[in-house]
N, C-alpha and C positions, 0 to 999 in steps of 0.2 A: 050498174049501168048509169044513174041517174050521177054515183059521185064522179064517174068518169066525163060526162057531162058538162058537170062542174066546171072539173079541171081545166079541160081545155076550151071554157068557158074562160077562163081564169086566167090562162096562157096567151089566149087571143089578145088579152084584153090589155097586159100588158103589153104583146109585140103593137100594138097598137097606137097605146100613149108613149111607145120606148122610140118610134117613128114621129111620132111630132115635138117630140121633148129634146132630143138626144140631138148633137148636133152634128151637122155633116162635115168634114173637112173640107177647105178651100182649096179649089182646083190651084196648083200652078200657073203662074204667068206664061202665054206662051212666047216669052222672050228669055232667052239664055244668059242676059245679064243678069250681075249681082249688083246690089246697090248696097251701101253702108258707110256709115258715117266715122269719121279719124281725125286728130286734129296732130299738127307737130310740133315742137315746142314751142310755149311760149304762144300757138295761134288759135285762134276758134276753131271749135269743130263745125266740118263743112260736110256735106253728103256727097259721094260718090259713085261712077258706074264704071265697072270694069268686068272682061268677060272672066270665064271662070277660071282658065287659066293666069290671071294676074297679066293680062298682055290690054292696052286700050283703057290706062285709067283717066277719066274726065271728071273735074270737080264742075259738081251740077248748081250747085247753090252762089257759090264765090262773096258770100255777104258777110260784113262785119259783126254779124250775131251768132249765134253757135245756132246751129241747126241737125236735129239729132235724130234717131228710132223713126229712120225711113221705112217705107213700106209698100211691097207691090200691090195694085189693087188687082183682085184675081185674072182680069183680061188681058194685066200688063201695059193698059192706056195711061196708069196717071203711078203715082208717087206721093205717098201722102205720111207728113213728120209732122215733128213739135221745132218749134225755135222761138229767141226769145226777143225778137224781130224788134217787136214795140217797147219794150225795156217799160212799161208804165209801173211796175214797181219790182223788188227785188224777187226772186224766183220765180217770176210771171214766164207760163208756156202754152202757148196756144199752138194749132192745129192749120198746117196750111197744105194746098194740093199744087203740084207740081205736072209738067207734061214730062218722059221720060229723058228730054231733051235738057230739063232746067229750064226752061221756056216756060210763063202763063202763071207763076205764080202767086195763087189766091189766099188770103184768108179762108178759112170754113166759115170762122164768126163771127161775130160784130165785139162780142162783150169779149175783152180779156179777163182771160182765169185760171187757174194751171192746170193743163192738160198734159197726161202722161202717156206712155204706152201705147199708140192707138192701134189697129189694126180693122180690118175690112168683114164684112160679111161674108159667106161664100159665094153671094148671088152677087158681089160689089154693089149692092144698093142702099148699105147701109154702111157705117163706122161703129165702132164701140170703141174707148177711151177709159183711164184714167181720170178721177177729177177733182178737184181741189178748192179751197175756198182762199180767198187773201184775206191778209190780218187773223 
């Protein structure tokens, strides 16, 4: 009796820390557009929103720097990439947010450094990132 006890002393304890460890999946934007970045010969890559069908494609960004690894934030309110906007030295990418419109677009951060990959928390209250050092 006492090892069975254990056990599922043992099983609790797990389902426990497998609940604060383990991560949840990021809800869906509740907007049916896709956004993704393409560039054609010879031009920057620019970011894009077009419905799923390939019908309503609008270039969001329209800037002479390449701007790439757009991303929904989970609510669907913002849009947040890498570009290489400030060119301060060669493979410099940093992290900007966007409204879904192409409208409002921020820097994240002050210090340029090469930022890759980024994606959103589930709760959108957070980013995690790629990150690099220059020289």
């Amino acid at each position: 009796m006492r090892e069975k006890r254990l056990f599922v002393l043992c099983i609790l304890s797990v389902l426990i820390l497998c609940a604060n460890v383990c991560p949840v999946p990021a809800k869906a934007p509740t907007t049916a557009k896709i956004v993704f970045a393409r560039a054609g010969v010879g031009e920057t890559r620019e970011i894009y929103l077009m419905n799923p069908d390939g019908s309503e494609k609008v270039n969001l960004t329209k800037h002479r720097a390449d701007d790439i690894s757009p991303v929904w934030s989970p609510t669907g309110e913002h849009i947040l990439f890498i570009s290489d906007r400030e060119q301060k030295a060669w493979g410099t990418w940093d992290l900007y947010l966007m409204e879904p419109d192409g409208s409002n677009v921020q820097k994240v951060f002050d210090k340029w450094k090469i930022r890759r990959k980024p994606t959103w928390s589930p709760d959108g209250k957070r980013i995690a990132y790629g990150y690099g050092e220059i020289g």
